[in-house]
Every structure is written in structure tokens, then in C-alpha cells.
C-alpha positions as CSV (number, residue, x, y, z in Angstrom):
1,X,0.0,0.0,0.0
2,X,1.3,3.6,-0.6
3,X,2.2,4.6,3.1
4,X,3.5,8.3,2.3
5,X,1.3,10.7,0.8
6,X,0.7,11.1,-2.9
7,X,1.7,14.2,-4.6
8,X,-1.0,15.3,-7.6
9,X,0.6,18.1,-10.6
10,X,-0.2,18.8,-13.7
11,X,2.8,19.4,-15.9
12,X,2.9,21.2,-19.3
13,X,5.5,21.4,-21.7
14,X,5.9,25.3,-22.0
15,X,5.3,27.4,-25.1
16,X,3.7,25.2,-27.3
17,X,1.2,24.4,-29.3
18,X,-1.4,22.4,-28.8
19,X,-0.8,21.8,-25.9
20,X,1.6,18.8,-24.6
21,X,0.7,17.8,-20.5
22,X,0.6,15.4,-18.4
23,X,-1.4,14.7,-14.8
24,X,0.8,12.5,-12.7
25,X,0.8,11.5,-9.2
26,X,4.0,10.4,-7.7
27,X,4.8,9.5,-3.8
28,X,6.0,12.8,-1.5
29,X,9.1,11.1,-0.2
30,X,10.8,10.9,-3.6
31,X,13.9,13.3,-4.3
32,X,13.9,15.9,-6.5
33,X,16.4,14.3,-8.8
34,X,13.6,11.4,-9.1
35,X,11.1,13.9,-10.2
36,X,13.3,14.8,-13.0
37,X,13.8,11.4,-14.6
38,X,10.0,10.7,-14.2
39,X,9.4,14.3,-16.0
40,X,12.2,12.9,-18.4
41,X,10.1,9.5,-19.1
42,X,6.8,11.4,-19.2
43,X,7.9,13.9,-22.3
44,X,10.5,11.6,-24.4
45,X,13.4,13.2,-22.9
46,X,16.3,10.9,-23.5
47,X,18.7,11.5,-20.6
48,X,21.3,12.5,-23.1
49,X,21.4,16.5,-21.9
50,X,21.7,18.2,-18.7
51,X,18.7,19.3,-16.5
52,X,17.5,21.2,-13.2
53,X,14.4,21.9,-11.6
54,X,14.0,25.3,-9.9
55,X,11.3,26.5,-7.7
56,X,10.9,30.1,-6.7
57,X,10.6,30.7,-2.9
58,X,8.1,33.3,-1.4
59,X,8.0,36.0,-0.1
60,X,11.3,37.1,-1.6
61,X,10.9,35.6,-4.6
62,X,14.2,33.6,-4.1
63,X,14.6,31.3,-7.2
64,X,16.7,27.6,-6.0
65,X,18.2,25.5,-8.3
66,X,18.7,21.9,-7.5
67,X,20.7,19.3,-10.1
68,X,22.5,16.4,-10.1
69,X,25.9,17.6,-8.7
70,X,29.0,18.1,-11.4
71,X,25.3,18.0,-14.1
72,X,24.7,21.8,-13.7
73,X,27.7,23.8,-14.7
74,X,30.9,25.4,-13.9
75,X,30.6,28.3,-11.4
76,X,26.8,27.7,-10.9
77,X,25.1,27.2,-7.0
78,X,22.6,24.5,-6.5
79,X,21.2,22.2,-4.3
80,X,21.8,18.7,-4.2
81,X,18.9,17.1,-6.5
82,X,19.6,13.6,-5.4
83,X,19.7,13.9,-1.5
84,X,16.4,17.3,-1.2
85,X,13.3,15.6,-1.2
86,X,10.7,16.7,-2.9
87,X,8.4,17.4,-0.3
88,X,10.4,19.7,1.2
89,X,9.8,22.6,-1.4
90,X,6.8,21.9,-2.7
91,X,3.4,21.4,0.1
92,X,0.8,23.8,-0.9
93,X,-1.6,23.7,-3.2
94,X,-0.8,25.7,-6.4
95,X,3.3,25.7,-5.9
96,X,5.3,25.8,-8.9
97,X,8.2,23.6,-10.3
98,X,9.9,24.4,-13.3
99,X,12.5,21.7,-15.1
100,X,15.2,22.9,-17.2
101,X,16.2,20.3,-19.7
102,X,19.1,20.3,-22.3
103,X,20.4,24.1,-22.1
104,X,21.1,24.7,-26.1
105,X,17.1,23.6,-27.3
106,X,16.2,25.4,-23.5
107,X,13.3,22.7,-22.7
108,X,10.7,23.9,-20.1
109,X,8.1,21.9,-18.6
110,X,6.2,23.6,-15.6
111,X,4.5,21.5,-12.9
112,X,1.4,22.4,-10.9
113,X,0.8,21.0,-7.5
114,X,-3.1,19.8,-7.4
115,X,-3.2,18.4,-4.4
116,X,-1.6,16.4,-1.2
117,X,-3.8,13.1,-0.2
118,X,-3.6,9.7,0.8
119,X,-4.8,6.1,-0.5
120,X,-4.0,3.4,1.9
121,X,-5.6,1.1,-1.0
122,X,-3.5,1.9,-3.8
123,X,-0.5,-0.3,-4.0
124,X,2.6,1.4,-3.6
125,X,4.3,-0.5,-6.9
126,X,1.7,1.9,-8.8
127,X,3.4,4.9,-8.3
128,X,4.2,6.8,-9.8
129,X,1.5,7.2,-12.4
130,X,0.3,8.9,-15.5
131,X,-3.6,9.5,-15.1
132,X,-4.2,11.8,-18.3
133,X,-2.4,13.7,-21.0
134,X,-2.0,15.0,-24.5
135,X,0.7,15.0,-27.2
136,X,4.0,12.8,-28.0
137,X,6.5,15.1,-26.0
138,X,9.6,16.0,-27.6
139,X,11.9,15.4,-29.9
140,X,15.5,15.7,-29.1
141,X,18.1,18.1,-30.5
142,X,15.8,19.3,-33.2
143,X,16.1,23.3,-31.8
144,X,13.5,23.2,-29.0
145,X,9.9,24.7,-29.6
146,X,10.4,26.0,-33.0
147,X,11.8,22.9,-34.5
148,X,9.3,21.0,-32.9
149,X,7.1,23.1,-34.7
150,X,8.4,22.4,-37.7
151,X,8.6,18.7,-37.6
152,X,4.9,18.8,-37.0
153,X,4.1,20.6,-40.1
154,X,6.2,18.5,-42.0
155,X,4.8,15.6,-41.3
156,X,1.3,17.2,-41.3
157,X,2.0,17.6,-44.8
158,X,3.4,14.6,-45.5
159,X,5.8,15.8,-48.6
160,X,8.6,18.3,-49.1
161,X,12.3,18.8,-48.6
162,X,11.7,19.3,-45.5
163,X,9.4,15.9,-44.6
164,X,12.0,13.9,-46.4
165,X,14.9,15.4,-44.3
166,X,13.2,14.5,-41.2
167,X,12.0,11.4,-42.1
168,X,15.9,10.4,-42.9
169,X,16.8,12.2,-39.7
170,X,14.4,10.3,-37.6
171,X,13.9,6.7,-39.4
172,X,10.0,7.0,-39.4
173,X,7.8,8.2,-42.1
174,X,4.7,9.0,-39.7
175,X,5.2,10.6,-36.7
176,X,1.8,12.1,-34.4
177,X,2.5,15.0,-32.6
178,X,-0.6,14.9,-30.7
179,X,-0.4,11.2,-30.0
180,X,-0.5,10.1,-26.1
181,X,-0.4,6.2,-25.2
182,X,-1.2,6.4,-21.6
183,X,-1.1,2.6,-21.1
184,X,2.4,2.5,-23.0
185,X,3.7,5.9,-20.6
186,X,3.0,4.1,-17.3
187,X,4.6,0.8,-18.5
188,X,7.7,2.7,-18.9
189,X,7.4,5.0,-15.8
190,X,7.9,1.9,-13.8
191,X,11.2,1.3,-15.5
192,X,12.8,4.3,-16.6
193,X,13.4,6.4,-14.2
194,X,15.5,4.0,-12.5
195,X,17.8,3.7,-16.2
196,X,17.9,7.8,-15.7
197,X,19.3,7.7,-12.6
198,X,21.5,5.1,-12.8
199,X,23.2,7.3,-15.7
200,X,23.1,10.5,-14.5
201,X,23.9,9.5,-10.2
202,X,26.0,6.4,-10.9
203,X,27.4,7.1,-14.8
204,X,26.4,3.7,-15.5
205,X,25.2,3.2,-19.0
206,X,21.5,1.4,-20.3
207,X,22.2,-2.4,-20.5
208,X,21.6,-4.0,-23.9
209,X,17.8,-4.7,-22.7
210,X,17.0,-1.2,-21.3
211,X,18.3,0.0,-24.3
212,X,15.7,-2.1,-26.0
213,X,13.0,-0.9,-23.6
214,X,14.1,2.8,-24.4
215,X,13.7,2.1,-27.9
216,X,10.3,0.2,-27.5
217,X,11.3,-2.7,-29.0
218,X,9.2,-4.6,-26.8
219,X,6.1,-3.5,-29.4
220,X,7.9,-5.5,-32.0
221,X,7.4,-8.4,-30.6
């Protein structure tokens, strides 16, 4: 049973369109790190970039970065992502997150706190869990919002330079923006987080079979 209580946000890519979210719950005692790599699985982030999540404090409007230490950057401060729990910044209702991911494309996704409750029934192995959502997520090293933009068109259109290029670049000739397999999401939000920090804490590489799971290789068989 989930003993600690269960932390409700809603989470949105930021600054585009249509819109690409996510409502997850995940348990309170987790660290801030975790969070991350469960953000990471949720939006098709592949663990190849740096990150940080940053919460502004109030009443001074104090903005704290936490990261993955020697993940952040020469002559930066922040907090220790892997030992601060989560709980401990965020506990009311309405409190903001905001993950940075992969500096160059400058990757936002903002999470929402919903609510704080408990479920003595739900299994603890459950969490953490997708309940709704919309769009694919993104794609990386394309440029960020913009070329994300443009990949959707392209394949929208389905012909062009541009559609071929991407369709090279990529390996696939469809490719649904707006597409959201929630079944699929929480089958791998039991696995990947743990791949994510494995590399990013412990700098040890995916295994031959995560690296399958990554890839989704499992729907080939």
C-alpha cells in the first residue's frame, strides 16, 4: 500500500502548441532528482542532456536551483537534487516547479501542484502514475519549440524537402504530434526512471535490454 502521501501536478510542456501535458501522481518522499527522470520519461526526454528543476521561494521571490551535482555547470550554485526531497519545497496547493532540460534547445516543462492526499488502497508499486495527458512530448536536439514546430508541419504535410529530411533524420515516415499512449507511458514510468538515474547519479550506461525498452522494441514483438 502507498504509506506516504501522494503528490497530484499537472505538468505542461511550455510554449507550445497544442498543448503537450501530463497529470501524474508520484509519492511525496521521492527526491527531486527522481522527479526529473520521471518528468524525463513522461515527455520523451532521453537522458542524453543536462537538467534542473527550480522552484521560486516566497516572499522574496528567491529562485533555487537543485541538479544532479557536477550536471549543472561550472561556477553555478545549487542544491543537491539527489539527496532534497521533494516534499520539502513543494506542500501547498498551487506551488510551482519548473524543469530545465538540455540548455542549447532550452526545454521547459512547468508542474502544478493539485493536491496532497492519501490512498492506503493503492499499491505502492503503482506509483508513480500517469492519469491523463496529450501529445508525444519532444523530440531531441531538433532546436527546441520551434523545431518542434516544424517537424509537426512536415509531417502534417506529409511531402517536401523538408518531410524527407526529417523522415531520414528520424527513421520514421509518420510521426503524431498529438499522440498520447497512456497505457504505453505508465509501463515505462515503472522502469525508466531507475535507467535515468542510474546514468546521470551512478554514470552507469542502459544495458543492452534497457536500451531495448528505451527504444520500444518490446512493441515489436
Amino acid at each position: 500500500m502507498a504509506s506516504h502521501p501522494i503528490y497530484q501536478f499537472y505538468t505542461e510542456l511550455n510554449d507550445y502548441e497544442p498543448k503537450i501535458w501530463r497529470r501524474i501522481q508520484v509519492p511525496g518522499h521521492i527526491t527531486v532528482a527522481r522527479l526529473g527522470y520521471i518528468v524525463m520519461t513522461l515527455y520523451e526526454m532521453e537522458a542524453s542532456h543536462l537538467f534542473c528543476i527550480q522552484k521560486e521561494f516566497r516572499p522574496y521571490h528567491e529562485l533555487v536551483t537543485y541538479a544532479v551535482p557536477n550536471e549543472y555547470g561550472d561556477g553555478e550554485e545549487a542544491k543537491d537534487a539527489t539527496t532534497e526531497k521533494m516534499h520539502s519545497l513543494i506542500y501547498r496547493v498551487g506551488d510551482q516547479l519548473t524543469m530545465l532540460y538540455d540548455y542549447g534547445d532550452g526545454w521547459k516543462v512547468t508542474l502544478t501542484l493539485e493536491k496532497v492526499f492519501e490512498d492506503k488502497e493503492l499499491p505502492g508499486r503503482e506509483l508513480p502514475r500517469v492519469l491523463e495527458g496529450e501529445g508525444y512530448g519532444i523530440i531531441e536536439d531538433c532546436g527546441g519549440v520551434g523545431g518542434l514546430e516544424e517537424i509537426a508541419k512536415a509531417y502534417a504535410a506529409k511531402s517536401g524537402r523538408r518531410y524527407a529530411e526529417y523522415c531520414e533524420w528520424l527513421g520514421e515516415d509518420e510521426l503524431d504530434l498529438t499522440a498520447f499512449d497512456r497505457d504505453d507511458m505508465n509501463l515505462r514510468l515503472k522502469k525508466i526512471p531507475r535507467i535515468y538515474q542510474d546514468l546521470y547519479e551512478y554514470d552507469l550506461m542502459p544495458t543492452k535490454q534497457s536500451t531495448d525498452f528505451l527504444k520500444r522494441r518490446y512493441k515489436n514483438r
